[in-house]
C-alpha positions as CSV (number, residue, x, y, z in Angstrom):
1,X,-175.9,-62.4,-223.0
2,X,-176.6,-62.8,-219.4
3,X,-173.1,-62.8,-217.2
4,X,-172.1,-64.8,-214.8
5,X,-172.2,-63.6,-211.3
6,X,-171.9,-64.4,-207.8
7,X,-175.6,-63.4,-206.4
8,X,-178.8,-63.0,-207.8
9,X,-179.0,-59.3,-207.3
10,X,-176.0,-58.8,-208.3
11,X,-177.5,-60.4,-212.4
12,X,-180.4,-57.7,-212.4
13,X,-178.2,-55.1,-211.6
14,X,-175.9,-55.1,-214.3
15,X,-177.8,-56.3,-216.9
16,X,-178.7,-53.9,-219.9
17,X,-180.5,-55.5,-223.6
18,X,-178.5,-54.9,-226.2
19,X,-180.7,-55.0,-229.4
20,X,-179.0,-53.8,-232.8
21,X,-180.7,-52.3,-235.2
22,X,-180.3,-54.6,-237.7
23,X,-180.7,-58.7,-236.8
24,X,-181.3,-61.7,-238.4
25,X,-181.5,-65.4,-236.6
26,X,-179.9,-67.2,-239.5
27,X,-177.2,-65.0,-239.3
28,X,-176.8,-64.7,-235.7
29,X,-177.6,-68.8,-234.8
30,X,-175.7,-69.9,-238.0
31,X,-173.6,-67.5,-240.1
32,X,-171.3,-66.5,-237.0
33,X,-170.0,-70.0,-236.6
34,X,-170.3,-71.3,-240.0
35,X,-168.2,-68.6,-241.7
36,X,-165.3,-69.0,-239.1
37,X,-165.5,-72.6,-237.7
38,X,-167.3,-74.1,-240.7
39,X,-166.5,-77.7,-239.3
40,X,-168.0,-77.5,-236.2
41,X,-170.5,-79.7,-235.1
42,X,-174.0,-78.1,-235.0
43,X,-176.7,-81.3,-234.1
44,X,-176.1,-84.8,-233.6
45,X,-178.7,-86.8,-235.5
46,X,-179.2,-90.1,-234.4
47,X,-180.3,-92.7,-236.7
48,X,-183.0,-95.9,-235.8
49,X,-180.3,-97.0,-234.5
50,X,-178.9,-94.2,-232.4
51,X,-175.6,-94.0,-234.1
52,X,-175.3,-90.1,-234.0
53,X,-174.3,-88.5,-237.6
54,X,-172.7,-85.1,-236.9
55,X,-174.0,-81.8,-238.8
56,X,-171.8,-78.9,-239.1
57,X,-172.8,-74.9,-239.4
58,X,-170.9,-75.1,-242.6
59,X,-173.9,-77.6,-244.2
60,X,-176.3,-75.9,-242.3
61,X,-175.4,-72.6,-244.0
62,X,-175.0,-74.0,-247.6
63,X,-177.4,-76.2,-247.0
64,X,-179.9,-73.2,-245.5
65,X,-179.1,-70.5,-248.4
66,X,-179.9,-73.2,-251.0
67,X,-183.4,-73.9,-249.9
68,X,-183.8,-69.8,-249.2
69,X,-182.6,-69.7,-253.1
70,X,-184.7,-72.8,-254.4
71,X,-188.0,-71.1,-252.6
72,X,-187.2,-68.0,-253.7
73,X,-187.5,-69.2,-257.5
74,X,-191.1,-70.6,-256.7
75,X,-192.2,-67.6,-255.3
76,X,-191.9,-67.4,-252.0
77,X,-190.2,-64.3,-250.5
78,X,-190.4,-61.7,-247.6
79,X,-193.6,-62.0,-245.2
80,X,-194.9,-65.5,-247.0
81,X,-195.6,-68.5,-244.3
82,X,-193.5,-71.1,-244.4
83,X,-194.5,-74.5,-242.6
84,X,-192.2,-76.9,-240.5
85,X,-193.9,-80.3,-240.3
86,X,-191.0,-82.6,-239.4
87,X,-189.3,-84.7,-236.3
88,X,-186.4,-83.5,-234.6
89,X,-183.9,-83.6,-237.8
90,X,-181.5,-81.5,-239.9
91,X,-183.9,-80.2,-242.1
92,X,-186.1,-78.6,-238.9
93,X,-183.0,-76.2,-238.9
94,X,-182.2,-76.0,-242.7
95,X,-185.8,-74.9,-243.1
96,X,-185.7,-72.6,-240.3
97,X,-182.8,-70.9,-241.6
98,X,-184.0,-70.0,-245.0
99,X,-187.3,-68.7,-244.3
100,X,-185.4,-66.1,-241.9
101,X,-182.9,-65.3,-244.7
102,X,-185.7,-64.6,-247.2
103,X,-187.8,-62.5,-244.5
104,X,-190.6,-65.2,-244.5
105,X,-192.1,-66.3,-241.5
106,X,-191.3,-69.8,-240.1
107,X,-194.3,-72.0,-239.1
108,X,-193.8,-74.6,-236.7
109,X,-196.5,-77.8,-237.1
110,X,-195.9,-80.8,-234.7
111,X,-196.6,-84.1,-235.9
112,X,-198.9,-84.8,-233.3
113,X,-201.4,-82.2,-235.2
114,X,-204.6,-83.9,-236.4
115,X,-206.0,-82.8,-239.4
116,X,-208.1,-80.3,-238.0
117,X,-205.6,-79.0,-236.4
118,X,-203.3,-78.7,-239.1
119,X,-206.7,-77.6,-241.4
120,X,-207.1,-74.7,-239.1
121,X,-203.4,-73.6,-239.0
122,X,-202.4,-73.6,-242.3
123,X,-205.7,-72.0,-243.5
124,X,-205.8,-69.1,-240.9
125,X,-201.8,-68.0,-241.6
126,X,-202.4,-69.0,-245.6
127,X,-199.1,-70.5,-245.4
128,X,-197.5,-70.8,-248.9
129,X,-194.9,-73.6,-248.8
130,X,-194.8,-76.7,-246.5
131,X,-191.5,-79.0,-245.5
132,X,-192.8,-82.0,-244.4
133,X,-192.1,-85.9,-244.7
134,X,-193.8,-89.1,-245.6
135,X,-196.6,-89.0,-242.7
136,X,-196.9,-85.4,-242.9
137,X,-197.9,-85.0,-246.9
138,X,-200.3,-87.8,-246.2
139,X,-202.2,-85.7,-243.9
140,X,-201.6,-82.8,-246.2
141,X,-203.0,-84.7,-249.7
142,X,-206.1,-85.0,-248.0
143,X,-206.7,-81.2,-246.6
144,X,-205.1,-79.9,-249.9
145,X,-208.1,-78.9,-251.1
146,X,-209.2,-76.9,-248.4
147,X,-205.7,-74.9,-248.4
148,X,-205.8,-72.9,-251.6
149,X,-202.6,-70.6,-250.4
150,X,-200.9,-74.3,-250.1
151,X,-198.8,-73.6,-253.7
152,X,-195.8,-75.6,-253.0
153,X,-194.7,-78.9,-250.7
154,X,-191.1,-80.5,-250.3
155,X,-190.7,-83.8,-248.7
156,X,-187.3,-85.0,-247.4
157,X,-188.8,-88.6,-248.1
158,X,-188.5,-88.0,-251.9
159,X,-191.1,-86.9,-254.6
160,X,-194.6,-88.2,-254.3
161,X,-197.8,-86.6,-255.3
162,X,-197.8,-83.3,-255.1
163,X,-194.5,-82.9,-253.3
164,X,-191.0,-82.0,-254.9
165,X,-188.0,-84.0,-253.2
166,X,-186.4,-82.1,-250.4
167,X,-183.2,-83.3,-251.3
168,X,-183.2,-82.9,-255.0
169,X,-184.5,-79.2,-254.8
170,X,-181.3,-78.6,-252.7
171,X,-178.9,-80.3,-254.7
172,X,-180.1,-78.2,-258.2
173,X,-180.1,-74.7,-256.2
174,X,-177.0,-72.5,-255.9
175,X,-175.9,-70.8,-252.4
176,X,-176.6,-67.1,-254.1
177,X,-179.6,-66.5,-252.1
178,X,-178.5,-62.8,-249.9
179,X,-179.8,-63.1,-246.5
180,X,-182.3,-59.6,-246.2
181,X,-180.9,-57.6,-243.9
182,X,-184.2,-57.5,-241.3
183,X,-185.1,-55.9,-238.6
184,X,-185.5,-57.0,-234.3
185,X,-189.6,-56.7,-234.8
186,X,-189.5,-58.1,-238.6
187,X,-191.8,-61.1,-238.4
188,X,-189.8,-64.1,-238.4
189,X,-191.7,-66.9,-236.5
190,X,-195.5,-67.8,-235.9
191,X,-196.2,-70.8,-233.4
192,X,-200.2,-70.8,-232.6
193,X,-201.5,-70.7,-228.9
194,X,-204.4,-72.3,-227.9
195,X,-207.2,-70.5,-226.1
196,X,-210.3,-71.2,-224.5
197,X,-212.5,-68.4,-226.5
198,X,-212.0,-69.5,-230.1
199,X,-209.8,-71.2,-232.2
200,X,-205.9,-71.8,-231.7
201,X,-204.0,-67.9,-232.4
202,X,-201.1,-67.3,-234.2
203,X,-198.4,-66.0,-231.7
204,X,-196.3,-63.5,-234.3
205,X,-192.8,-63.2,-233.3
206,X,-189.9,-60.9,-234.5
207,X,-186.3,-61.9,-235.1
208,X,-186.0,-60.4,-231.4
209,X,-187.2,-63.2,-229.7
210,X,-184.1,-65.1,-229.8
211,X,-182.1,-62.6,-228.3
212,X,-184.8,-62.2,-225.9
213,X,-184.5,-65.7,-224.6
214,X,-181.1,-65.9,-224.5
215,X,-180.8,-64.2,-220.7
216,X,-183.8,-67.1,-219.4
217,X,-182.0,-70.1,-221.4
218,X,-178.4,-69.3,-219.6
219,X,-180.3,-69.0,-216.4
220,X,-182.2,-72.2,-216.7
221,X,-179.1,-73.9,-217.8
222,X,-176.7,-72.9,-215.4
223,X,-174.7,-71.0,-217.1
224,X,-172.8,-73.0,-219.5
225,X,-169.4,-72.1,-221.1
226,X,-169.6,-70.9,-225.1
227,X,-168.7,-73.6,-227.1
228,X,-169.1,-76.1,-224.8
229,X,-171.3,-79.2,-223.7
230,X,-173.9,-81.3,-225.8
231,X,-177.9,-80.6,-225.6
232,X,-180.7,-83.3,-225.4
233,X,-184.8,-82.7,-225.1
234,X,-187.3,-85.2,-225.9
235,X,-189.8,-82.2,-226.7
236,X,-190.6,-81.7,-230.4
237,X,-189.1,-78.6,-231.8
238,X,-192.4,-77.5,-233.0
239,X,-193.2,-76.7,-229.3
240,X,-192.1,-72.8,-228.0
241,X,-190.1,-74.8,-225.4
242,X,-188.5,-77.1,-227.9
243,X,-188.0,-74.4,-230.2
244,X,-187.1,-71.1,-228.1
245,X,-185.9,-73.0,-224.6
246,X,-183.6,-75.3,-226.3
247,X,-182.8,-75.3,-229.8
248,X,-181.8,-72.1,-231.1
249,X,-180.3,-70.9,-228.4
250,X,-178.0,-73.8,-227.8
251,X,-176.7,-73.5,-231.5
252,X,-176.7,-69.8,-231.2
253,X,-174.5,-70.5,-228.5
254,X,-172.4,-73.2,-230.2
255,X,-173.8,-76.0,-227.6
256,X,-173.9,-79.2,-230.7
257,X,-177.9,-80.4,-230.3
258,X,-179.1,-83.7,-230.1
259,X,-181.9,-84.3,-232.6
260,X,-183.8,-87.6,-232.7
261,X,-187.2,-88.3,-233.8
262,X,-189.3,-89.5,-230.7
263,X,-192.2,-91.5,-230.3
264,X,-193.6,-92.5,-227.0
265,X,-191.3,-91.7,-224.2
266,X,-189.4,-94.3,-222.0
267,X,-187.1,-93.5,-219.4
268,X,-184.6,-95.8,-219.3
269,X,-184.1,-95.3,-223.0
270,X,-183.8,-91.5,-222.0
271,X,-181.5,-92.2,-219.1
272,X,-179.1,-94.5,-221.7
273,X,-179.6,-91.7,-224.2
274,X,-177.9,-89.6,-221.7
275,X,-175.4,-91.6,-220.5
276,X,-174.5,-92.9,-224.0
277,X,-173.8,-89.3,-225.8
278,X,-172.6,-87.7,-222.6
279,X,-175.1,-84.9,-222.4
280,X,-174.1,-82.2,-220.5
281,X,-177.6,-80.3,-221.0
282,X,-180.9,-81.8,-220.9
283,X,-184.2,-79.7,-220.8
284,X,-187.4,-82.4,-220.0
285,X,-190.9,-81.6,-218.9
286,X,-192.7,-82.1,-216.0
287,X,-194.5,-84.7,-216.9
288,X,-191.0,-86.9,-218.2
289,X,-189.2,-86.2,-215.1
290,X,-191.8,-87.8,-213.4
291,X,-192.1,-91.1,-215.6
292,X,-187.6,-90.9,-214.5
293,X,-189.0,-91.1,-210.9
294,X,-189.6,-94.9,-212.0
295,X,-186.5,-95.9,-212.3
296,X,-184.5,-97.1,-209.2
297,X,-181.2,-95.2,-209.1
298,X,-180.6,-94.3,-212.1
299,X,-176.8,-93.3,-211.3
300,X,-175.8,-96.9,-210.1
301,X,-177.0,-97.9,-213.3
302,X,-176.5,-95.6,-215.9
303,X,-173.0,-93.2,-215.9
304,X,-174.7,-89.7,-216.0
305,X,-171.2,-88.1,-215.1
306,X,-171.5,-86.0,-217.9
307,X,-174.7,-84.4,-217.1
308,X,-174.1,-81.0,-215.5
309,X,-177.9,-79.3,-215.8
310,X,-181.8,-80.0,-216.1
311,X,-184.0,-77.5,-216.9
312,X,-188.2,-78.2,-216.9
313,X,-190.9,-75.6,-217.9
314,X,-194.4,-75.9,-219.6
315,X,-195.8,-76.7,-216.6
316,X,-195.5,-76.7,-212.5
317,X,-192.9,-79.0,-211.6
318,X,-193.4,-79.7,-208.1
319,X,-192.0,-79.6,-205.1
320,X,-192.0,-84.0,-205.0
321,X,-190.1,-83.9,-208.3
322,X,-187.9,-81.3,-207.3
323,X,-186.8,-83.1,-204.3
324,X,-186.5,-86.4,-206.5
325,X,-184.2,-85.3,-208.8
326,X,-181.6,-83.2,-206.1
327,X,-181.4,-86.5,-204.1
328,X,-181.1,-89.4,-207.2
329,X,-179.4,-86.9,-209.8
330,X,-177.5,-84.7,-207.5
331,X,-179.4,-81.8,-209.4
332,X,-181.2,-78.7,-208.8
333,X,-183.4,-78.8,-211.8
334,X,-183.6,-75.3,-213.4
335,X,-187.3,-74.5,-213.7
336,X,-189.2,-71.8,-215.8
337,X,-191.9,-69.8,-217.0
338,X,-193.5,-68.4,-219.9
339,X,-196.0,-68.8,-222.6
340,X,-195.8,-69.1,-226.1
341,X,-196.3,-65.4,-226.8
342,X,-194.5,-64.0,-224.0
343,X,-191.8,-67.4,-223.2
344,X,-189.1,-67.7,-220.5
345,X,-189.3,-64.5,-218.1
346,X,-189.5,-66.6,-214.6
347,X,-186.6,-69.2,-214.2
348,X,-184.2,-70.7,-211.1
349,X,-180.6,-71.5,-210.7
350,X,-178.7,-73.2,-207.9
351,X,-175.6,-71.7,-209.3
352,X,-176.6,-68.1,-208.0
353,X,-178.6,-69.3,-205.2
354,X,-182.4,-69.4,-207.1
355,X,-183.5,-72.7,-206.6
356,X,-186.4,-73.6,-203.7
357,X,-188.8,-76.8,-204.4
358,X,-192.2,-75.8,-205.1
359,X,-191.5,-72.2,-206.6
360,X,-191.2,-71.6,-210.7
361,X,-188.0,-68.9,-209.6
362,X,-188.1,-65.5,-209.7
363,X,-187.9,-62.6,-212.8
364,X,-185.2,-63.3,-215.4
365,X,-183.0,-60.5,-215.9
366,X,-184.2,-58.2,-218.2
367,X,-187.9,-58.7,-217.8
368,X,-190.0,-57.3,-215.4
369,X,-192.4,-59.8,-214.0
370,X,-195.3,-58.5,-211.5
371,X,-198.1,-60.4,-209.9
372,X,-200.9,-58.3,-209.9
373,X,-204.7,-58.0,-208.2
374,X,-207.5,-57.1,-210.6
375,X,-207.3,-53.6,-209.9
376,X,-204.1,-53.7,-211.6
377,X,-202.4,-52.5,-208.0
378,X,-199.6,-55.2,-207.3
379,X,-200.3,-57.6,-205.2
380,X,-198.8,-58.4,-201.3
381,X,-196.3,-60.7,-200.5
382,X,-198.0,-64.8,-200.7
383,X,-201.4,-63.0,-201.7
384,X,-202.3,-64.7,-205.3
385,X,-202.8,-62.6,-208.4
386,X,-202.3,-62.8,-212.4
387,X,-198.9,-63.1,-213.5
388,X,-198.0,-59.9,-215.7
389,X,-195.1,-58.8,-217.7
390,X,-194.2,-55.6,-218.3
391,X,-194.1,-54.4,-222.0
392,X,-192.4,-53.6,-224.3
393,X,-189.8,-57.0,-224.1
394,X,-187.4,-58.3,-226.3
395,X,-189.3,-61.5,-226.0
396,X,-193.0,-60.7,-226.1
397,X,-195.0,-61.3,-229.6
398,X,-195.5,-58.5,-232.4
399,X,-199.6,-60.1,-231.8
400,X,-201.9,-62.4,-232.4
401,X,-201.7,-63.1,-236.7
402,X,-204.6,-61.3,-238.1
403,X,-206.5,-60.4,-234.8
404,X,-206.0,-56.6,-233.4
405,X,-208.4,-57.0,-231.0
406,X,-207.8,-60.0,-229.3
407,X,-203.8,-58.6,-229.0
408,X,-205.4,-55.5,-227.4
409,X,-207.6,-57.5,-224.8
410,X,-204.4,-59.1,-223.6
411,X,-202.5,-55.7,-222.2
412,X,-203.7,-53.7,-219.3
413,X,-202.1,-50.4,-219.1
414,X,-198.8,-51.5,-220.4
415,X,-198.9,-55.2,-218.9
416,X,-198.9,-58.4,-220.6
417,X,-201.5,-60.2,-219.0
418,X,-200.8,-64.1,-218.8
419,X,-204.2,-65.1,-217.2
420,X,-202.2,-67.0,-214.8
421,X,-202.1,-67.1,-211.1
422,X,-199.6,-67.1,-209.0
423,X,-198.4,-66.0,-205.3
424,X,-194.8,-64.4,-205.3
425,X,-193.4,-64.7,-201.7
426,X,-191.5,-62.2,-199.6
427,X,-188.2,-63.7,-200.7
428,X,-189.5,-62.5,-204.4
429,X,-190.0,-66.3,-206.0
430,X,-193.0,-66.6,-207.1
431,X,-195.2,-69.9,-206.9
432,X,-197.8,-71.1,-209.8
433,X,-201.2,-71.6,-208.5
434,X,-202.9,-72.1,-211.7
435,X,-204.6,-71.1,-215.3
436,X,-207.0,-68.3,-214.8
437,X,-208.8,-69.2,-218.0
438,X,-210.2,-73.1,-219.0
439,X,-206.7,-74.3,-220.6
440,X,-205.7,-77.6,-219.6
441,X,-202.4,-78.3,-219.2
442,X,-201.1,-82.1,-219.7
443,X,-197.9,-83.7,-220.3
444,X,-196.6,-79.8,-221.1
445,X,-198.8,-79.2,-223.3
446,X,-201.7,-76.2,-223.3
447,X,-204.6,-77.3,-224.8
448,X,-207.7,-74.9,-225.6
449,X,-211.1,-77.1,-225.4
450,X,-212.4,-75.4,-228.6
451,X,-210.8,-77.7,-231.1
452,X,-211.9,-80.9,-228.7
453,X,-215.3,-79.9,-228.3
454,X,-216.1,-78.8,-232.3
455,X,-214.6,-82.2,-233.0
456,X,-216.9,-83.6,-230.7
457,X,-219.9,-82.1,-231.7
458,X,-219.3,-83.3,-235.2
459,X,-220.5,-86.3,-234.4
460,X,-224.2,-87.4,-235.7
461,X,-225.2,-88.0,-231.5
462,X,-223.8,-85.2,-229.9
463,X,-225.7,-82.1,-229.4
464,X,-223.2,-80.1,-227.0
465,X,-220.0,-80.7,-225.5
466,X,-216.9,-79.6,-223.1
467,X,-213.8,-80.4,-222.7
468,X,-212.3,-79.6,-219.3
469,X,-208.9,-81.3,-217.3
470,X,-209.2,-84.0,-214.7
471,X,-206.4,-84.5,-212.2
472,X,-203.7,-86.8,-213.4
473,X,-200.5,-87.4,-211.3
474,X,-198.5,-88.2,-213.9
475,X,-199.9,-85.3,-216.3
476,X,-201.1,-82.9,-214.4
477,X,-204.6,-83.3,-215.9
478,X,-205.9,-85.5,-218.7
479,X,-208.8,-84.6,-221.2
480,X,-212.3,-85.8,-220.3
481,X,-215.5,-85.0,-222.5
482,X,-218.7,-83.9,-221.3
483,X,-222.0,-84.5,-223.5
484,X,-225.2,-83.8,-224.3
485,X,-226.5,-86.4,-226.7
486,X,-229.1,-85.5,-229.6
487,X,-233.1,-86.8,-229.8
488,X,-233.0,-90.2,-230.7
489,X,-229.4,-90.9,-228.8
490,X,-229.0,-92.8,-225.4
491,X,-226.0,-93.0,-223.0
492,X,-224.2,-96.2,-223.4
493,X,-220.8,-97.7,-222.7
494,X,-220.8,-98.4,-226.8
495,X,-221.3,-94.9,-227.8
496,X,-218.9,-93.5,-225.1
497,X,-216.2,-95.7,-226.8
498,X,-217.7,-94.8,-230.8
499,X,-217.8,-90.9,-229.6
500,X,-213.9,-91.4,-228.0
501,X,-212.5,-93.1,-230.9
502,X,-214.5,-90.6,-233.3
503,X,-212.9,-87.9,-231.9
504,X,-209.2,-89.9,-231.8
505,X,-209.4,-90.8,-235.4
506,X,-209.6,-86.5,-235.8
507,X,-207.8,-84.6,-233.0
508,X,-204.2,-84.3,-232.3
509,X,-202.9,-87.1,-229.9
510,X,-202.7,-84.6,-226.7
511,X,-206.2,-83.7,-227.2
512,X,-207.5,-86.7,-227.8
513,X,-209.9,-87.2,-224.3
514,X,-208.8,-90.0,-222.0
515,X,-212.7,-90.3,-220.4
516,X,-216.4,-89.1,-221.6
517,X,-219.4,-89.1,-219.2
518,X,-223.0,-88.1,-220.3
519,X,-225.0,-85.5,-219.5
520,X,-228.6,-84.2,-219.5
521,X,-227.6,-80.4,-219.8
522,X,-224.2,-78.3,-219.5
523,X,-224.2,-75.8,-217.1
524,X,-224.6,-72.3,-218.5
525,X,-224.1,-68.5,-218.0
526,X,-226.7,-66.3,-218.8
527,X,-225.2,-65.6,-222.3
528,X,-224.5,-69.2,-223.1
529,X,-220.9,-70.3,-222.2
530,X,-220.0,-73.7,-220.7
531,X,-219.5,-72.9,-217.0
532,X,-216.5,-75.3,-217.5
533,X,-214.8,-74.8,-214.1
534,X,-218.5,-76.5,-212.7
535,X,-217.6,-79.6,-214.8
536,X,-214.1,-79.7,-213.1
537,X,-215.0,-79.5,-209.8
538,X,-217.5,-82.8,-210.4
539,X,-214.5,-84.6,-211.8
């Protein structure tokens, strides 16, 4: 744990890892309450109707060893993949929890995945069981055949097809499941990346990686007391920053979660959410504390007493938003950094005097963060370079699942290379200036233009396309196509809209593109790839 202090400096100085030999999340997030405060509150799930249903460590535990139990007797044990496709609930946890006491690796799938995306995820990791609901085993009855490894489904919306009931299997399975006794680097979690060069990666991640975010999550939070407070993020627990910024932490921690399933955000729902519950600790996104800018003083009209600390990350907050929320919340927001294999090593905090609009923060304690020139020589104060974490990290991945190679590319003589860019002043924050590589980054979300443009391509009139991000002010950027059209195919404000809601119908909904313009020809390098950062600079 990171303690509290009065300076910056004064953090790094004293802080050492301590990383035992032997670790295990469920253990660590859930055991250490459950077996001595058994009653205490864990989440708060809300209902459709928002009435909040407490859910203690002592169910999660019972409730956690009997799935690990019931999967165990269908075969599923130490290494096997084991896939989350749920809202914000209990059972995101309860599922959690078990694969991490059987050894088996946890697979987070949002429920914004499309069917290729899920296709491609669940094929590539040959992930053996599946938790899932009503929506998700609909999307999963028609890629079943394509998943061979696929040998067993639960749905916590009851039997149907080929899914057991969620509930049932736990109620006939006895608490006698031993949690194994793993390791820090054991794999425990897999969430994929997306990239620009291929398909979406598998980011492999010991049972360190909690330990390794807990430093980042009490910075970014302000330092909240043990035991204390109540938790609230819109963003889907499927998501790193969901997952690793917010959720287990927070329990591990004994901070009680809010968990409720959410569809399209709206911000005066989020600001009564707030006010309602009395959350102490929210963590929101860019792009939703910009859609809060919209409404007019929020605390005349909504009691946000309660609220102590807002933390942002998956994308640059901005200085505007920055500004926005210290004069109508009365808040420095907590910003961070990090990516899904290497998460929350940059982060502020008023509280010891980090917080400056229009910088990410500086180095967590812990990690060491460098911004360096291609030569791999670090670079001079306000002089942009890539973003690069020092290795090895309590919090960096054990690799990309299944690719060697690609890990390898990723390190330059001992670095983690993010591929970012950044400037890091003479004060030591450092400032995000942008992706390096052809990512587009929208509503918090990274999205590779690989899935978008082989979805695109399937269709019978397109002969090439490109995906690339357009400016958005709410967003940050928004999806547009580029495409080339086949012999026989003309440009037309019909096929635009066949070709958009083709590729809707298929992708994931933050992938779907908001625009698609025609072209004669893509612009190429000499051996073939989409000079993409041409199609950006047209707009």
């Amino acid at each position: 744990m990171l303690e509290p202090a009065d300076t910056y400096e004064a953090l790094v100085a004293d802080f050492r890892w301590e990383i035992p030999e032997r670790y295990n999340i469920a253990a660590d997030v859930c055991d250490r309450w459950a077996l001595s405060e058994p009653d205490r509150t864990a989440l708060l799930v809300l209902g459709p109707d928002d009435r909040p249903e407490p859910v203690s460590y002592g169910r999660l535990r019972s409730d956690s060893l009997r799935l690990a139990a019931a999967l165990a007797a269908r075969g599923i044990g130490p290494g096997d993949r084991v896939g989350v496709l749920l809202p914000q609930s209990a059972a995101v946890v309860i599922t959690h929890f078990a694969a991490y006491r059987l050894g088996a690796i946890a697979l987070p799938l949002a429920g914004l995945f499309g069917e290729a995306a899920l296709r491609h995820r669940l094929g590539d990791s040959g992930t053996r069981a599946v938790v899932t609901d009503a929506a998700g085993l609909a999307k999963l009855e028609r890629l079943r055949a394509d998943l061979p490894d696929l040998a067993l489904i639960l749905s916590v919306d009851g039997a149907s097809g080929p899914a057991e009931d969620f509930s049932a299997v736990l109620a006939s399975a006895a608490e006698d499941c031993e949690t194994r006794a793993t390791g820090p680097d054991d794999p425990a979690l897999m969430i994929y990346t997306s990239g620009t060069t291929g398909l979406a990666k598998g980011a492999l991640h010991g049972h360190r990686v909690l330990l390794g975010h807990l430093p980042g999550w009490t910075l970014m939070h302000g330092f909240p007391t043990e035991g204390t407070g109540l938790m609230w993020t819109p963003s889907d627990w499927a998501w790193a920053g969901g997952l690793l910024n917010v959720l287990m932490p927070s329990l591990r921690l004994g901070m009680p979660v809010v968990a409720r399933p959410f569809g399209r955000f709206e911000p005066e729902a989020a600001f009564r959410l707030m006010a309602d519950l009395g959350i102490t600790n929210a963590f929101l996104p860019p792009t939703a504390l910009r859609m809060l800018r919209g409404v007019a003083e929020p605390r005349k009209t909504f009691d946000l007493s309660a609220l102590r600390n807002i933390a942002s990350a998956g994308e640059a907050l901005g200085a505007e938003t920055f500004e926005w929320a210290r004069e109508a919340l009365g808040l420095a927001i907590g910003e961070a950094y990090g990516q899904t294999e290497c998460n929350l090593v940059l982060a502020s905090c008023a509280r010891v005097g980090v917080a400056r609009a229009g910088a990410t923060g500086k180095p967590v304690p812990g990690h060491r963060v460098a911004v360096l020139r291609e030569d791999g020589t670090e670079a001079d104060a306000d002089e942009t370079g890539e973003i690069a974490v020092r290795a090895p990290d309590p919090v960096l991945f054990l690799g990309y699942w299944k690719q060697p190679e690609a890990t390898a590319k990723k390190f330059r003589d001992g670095w983690w290379m993010t591929g970012d860019r950044a400037r890091r002043d003479g004060e030591g924050y450092v400032r995000f200036v942008g992706r390096e590589d052809d990512l587009i980054t929208s509503a918090a979300y990274r999205i590779g233009p690989a899935e978008i443009e082989a979805c695109l391509c399937a269709h019978p009139a397109v002969a090439l396309a490109a995906a690339v991000g357009v400016p958005d002010p709410l967003r940050t950027e928004v999806v547009k196509a580029v495409v080339t059209l086949r012999e026989g195919f003309s440009p037309s404000e019909a096929l635009a809209a066949e070709i958009l809601a083709f590729a809707k119908a298929r992708l994931s909904a933050h992938e779907v593109p908001r625009t698609l313009a025609f072209r004669d020809s893509l612009p190429m390098t000499t051996s073939g790839k989409i000079i993409r950062r041409q199609l950006r600079d047209e707009g």
